[in-house]
MARDO-797660 format. One record per residue (C-alpha): y, x, z. Coordinates in steps of 0.02 Angstrom, whole numbers, padded with zeros to 5 digits, always signed. Layout:
YXZ;...
This chain:
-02506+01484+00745;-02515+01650+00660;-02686+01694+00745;-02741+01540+00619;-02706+01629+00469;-02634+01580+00295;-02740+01415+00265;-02670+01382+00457;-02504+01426+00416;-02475+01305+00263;-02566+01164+00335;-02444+01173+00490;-02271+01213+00421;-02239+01113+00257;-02236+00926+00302;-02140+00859+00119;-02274+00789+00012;-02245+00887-00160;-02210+01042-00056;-02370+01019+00020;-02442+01003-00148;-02385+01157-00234;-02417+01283-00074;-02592+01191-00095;-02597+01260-00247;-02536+01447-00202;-02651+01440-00060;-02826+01397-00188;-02750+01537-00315;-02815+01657-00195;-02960+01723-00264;-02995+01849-00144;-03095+01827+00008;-02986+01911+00140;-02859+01790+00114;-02850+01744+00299;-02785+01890+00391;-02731+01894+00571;-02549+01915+00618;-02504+01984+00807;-02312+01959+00757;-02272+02114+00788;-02150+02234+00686;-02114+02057+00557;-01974+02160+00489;-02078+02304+00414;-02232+02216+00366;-02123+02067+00280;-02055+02212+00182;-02185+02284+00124;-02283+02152+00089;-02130+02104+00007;-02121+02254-00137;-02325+02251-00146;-02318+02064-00216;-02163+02105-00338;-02282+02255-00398;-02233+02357-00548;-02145+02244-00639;-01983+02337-00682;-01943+02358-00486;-01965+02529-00390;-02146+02537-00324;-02272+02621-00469;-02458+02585-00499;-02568+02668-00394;-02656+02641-00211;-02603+02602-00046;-02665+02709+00109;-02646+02634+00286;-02674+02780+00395;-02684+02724+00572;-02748+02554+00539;-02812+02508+00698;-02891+02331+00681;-02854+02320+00487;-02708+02175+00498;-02589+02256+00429;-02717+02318+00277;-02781+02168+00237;-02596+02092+00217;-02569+02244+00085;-02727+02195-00014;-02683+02018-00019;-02518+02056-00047;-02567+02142-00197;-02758+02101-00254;-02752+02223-00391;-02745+02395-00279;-02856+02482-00197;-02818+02487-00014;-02867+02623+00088;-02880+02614+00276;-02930+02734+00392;-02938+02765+00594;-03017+02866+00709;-03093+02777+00829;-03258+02685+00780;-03217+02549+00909;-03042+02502+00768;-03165+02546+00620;-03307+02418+00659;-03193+02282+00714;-03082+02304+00532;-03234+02310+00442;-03310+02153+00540;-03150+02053+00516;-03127+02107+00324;-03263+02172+00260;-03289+02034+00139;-03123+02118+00061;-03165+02180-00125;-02995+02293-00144;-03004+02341+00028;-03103+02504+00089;-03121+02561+00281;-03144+02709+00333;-03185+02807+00502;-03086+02963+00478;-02912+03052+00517;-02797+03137+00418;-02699+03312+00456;-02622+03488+00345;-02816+03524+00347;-02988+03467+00308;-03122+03489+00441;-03199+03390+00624;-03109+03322+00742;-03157+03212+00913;-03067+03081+00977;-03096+02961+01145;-03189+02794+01072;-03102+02702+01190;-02927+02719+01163;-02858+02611+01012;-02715+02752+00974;-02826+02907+00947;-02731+02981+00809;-02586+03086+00908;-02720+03189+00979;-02836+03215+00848;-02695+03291+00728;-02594+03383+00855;-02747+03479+00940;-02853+03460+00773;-02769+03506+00636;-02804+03670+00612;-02945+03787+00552;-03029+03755+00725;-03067+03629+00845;-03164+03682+01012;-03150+03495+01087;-03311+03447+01137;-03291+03265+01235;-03286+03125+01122;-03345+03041+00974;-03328+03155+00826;-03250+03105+00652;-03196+03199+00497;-03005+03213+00463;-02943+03224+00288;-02767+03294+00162;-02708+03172+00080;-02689+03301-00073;-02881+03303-00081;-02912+03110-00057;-02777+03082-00200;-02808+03210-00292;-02881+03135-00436;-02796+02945-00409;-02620+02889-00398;-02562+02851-00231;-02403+02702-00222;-02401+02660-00056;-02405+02739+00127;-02423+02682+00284;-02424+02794+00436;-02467+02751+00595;-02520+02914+00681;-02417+02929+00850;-02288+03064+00817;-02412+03161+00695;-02318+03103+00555;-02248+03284+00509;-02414+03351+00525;-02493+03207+00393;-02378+03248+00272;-02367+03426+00275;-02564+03392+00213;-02487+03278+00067;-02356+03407-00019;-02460+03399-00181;-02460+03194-00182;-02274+03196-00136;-02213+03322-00276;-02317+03216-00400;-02332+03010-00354;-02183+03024-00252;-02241+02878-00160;-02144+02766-00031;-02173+02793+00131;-02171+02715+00309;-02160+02814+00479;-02119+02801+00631;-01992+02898+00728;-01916+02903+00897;-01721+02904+00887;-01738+02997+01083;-01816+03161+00995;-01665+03210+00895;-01729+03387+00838;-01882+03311+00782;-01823+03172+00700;-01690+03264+00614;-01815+03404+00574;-01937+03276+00481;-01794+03168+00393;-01752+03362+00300;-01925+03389+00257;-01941+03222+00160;-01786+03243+00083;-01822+03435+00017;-01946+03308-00096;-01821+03195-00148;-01820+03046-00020;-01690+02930+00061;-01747+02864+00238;-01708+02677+00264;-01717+02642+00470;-01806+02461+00511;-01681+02378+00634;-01845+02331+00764;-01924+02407+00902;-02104+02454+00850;-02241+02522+00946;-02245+02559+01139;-02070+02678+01171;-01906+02578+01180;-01823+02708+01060;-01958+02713+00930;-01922+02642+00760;-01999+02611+00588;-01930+02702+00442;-01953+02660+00222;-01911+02821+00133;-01911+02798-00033;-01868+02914-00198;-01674+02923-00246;-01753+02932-00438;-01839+02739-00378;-01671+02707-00321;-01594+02618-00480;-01755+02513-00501;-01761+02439-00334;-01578+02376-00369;-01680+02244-00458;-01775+02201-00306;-01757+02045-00216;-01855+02115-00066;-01765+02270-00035;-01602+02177-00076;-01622+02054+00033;-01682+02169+00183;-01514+02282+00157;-01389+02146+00146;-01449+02079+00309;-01459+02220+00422;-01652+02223+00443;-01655+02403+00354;-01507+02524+00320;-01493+02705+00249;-01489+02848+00361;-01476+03026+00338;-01471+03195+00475;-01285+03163+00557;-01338+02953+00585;-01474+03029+00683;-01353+03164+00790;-01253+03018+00822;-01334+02882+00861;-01409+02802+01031;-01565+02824+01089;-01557+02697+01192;-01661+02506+01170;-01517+02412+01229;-01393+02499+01102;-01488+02474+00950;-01446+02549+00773;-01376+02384+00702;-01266+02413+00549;-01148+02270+00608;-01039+02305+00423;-01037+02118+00317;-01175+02072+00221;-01084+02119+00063;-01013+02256+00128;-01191+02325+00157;-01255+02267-00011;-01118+02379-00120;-01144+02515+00008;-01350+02506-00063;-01299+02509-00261;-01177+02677-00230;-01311+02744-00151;-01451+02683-00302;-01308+02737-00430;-01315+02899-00367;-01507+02919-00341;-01513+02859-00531;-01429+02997-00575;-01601+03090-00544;-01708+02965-00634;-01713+03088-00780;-01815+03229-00695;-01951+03102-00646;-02003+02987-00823;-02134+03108-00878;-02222+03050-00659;-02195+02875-00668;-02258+02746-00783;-02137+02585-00746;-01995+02690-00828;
């Protein structure tokens, strides 16, 4: 069903004859040519979301102009639902392995806003090598590879990036990392990028590793950030879960957000800070739900934008929507 794509999707689901007619429509106003991406269904939660805030664009809500990187991007799914989602970025997306590269590029290379490319990223700039069979390449290419040297001699060889330098000269919105635990090590490379775009963000992180977790969720928030947790399992460990961090100065301009309202009144993300993390289970079958009422959650969310508006002041002179 979702394997079909968009054009699938429409054609199957609406039935009513003038609903049919106006998703006709939406579907033809689609000028770009990667229109049809694939969909594996998993992590709906997170990509709904921000596929979500990329259509409303900058239109008075929380996400600025700029581009959208998609580090980690394995087949390109997920990056090709960002550039449809919003036609008039640039999306980045990079992986190291060659095998992920070729197949992204083969699948959306007819893409105009979309750009692939065969690298990694890490604190420095310099080679890496990585196994060309494995789809999830990117743990060991920053944790063995990120530094001023890299002795590894198996494997196909690739070039692995800052962010500060790719960005240095464009405005970075979006980003989405996918890099196996390295996330620490990806952003450490970005300090510049954060400081100045403050963009939002999306990690992973595995609620078992306390230390670590807690130890990354400081270092985002030393730049300003609140950490939403995505109530989903994602990737291969049971206690691994996606997390939005986004800028307490963007905080009063979400409020306008249907998206992000939405996704906090419901339960599918909630705010967490260093203590949530000491105390909570790392276990799958107790997952983080915040079982509090829909409302309850939703007035929870504007105390906590109040506040981060409170800090929109500091930031005008960085972001052009205000």
């Amino acid at each position: 069903h979702y394997r079909g794509g968009l054009g699938e999707l429409v054609s199957m689901e609406v039935n009513h004859t003038n609903k049919h007619y106006a998703m006709h429509l939406a579907k033809t106003s689609l000028s770009t040519e990667c229109a049809v991406c694939k969909w594996d269904g998993y992590e709906v939660l997170l990509r709904s979301f921000l596929a979500g805030i990329l259509r409303e664009g900058p239109f008075g809500y929380g996400l600025s102009e700029g581009a959208v990187l998609d580090a980690g991007c394995q087949r390109g799914h997920e990056a090709c639902l960002f550039a449809v989602s919003s036609p008039d970025r640039t999306i980045y997306a990079m992986d190291p392995s060659s095998i992920n590269v070729a197949a992204a590029r083969r699948s959306y290379g007819n893409c105009a806003n979309l750009q692939v490319l065969h690298a990694g990223l890490g604190r420095f700039h310099g080679q890496g090598r990585a196994d060309p069979t494995k789809l999830l390449t990117q743990l060991a290419v920053d944790r063995r590879c990120s530094s001023e040297h890299c002795n590894h001699s198996s494997g196909e060889s690739f070039e692995f990036f800052r962010i500060d330098d790719l960005f240095a000269d464009k405005p970075l919105a979006l980003v989405h990392l996918d890099v196996e635990g390295a996330e620490l090590d990806v952003l450490q490379g970005a300090t510049q990028i954060l400081t100045r775009d403050l963009p939002i963000l999306a990690t992973e992180l595995d609620l078992a590793q306390k230390s670590e977790a807690a130890h990354f969720i400081s270092f985002l928030a030393d730049f300003g950030y609140e950490s939403f947790l995505v109530d989903e399992a994602c990737g291969r460990i049971p206690t691994q879960r996606n997390v939005v961090h986004i800028p307490r100065f963007r905080l009063a301009h979400f409020v306008r957000s249907p998206v992000l309202n939405m996704a906090v009144a419901s339960g599918a993300i909630f705010p967490i800070d260093i203590d949530w993390i000491k105390r909570s289970s790392p276990h799958a079958s107790q997952r983080p739900f915040n079982p509090k009422p829909a409302r309850l959650r939703w007035q929870n969310w504007l105390r906590l934008a109040s506040a981060g508006a409170k800090s929109k002041g500091q930031r005008q002179s960085h972001d052009k929507t205000l």
